[in-house]
N, C-alpha and C positions, 0 to 999 in steps of 0.2 A: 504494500500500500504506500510505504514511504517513497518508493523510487516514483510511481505513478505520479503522486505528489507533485514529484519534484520534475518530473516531462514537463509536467502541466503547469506546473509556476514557471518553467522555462520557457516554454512556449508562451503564457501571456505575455512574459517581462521585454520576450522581442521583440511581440509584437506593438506594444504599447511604445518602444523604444525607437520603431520602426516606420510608424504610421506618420508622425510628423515630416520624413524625409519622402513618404510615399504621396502624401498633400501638396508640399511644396515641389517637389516635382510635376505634378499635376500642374498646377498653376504655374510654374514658371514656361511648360509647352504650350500652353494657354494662350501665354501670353507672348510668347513667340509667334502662334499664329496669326493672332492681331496684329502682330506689328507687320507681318508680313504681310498679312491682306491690305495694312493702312498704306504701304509703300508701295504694294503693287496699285492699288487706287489712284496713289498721287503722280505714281508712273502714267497711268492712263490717262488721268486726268491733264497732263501738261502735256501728253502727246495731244490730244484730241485738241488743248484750249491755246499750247502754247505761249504759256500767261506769260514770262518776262524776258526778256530777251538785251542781251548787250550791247550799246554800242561803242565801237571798238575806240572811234573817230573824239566823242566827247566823253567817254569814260562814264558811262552812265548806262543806267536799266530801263526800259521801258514796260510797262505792262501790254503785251497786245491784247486787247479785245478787239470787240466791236468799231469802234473810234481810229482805232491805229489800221485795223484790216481796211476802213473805207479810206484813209488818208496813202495807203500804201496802191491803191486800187487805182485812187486821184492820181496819184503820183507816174505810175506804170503807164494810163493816158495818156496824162499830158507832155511826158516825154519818149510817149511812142512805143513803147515795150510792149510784148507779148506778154501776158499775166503768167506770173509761176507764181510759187507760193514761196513766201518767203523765206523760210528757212533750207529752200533749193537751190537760191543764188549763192555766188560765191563770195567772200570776203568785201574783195571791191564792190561789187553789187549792192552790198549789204548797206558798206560805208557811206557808196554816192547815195542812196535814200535816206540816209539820218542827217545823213549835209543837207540834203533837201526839204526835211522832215524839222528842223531844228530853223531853217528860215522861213517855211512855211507853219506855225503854229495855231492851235485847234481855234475856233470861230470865239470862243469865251476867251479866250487869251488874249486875243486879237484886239479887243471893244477895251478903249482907254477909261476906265473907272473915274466920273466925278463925282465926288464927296459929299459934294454942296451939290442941290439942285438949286439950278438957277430959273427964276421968273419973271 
């Protein structure tokens, strides 16, 4: 009886001892997964949206959305280009639209702000 006992205290003591690294295990894969899903996401999401992009010329970020795709659209017009998307042109490509982009700025930029209205 005594050895029996003693299986059996052994057996609870490891498993009591055991269970905490079989939890945090758990959750640490868990939480691996998550991150994995969140970066594959954010992968997808900035191939689809293409949110920021560099330019090389003034040293600075731009966000593309909406705004920047139809200033970049203007831009390919009025200087005659075949439309590609922008992240298909090359370097120079890239630079002459931000040189162009930086002297042509968005329509609210543009309107000289007075302070005082005058009557």
């Amino acid at each position: 009886m005594k050895a029996g006992f003693r299986h059996l205290s052994f057996l609870a003591l490891t498993a009591a001892l055991l269970a905490p690294a079989a939890v945090t295990t758990r959750a640490a894969a868990q939480d691996d997964k998550r991150q994995d899903d969140k970066r594959q996401e954010d992968t997808q999401r900035n191939d689809r949206d293409q949110s920021r992009v560099y330019d090389r010329t003034h040293k600075d970020y731009h966000d593309w959305n909406e705004n920047e795709d139809r200033s970049y659209r203007q831009y390919a017009g009025q200087n005659q280009q075949q439309f590609r998307e922008y992240r298909k042109l090359d370097n120079d490509q890239q630079d002459q639209y931000w040189i162009w982009r930086h002297s042509h700025p968005d329509g609210d930029r543009e309107k000289p702000r007075d302070d005082q209205d005058k009557h």
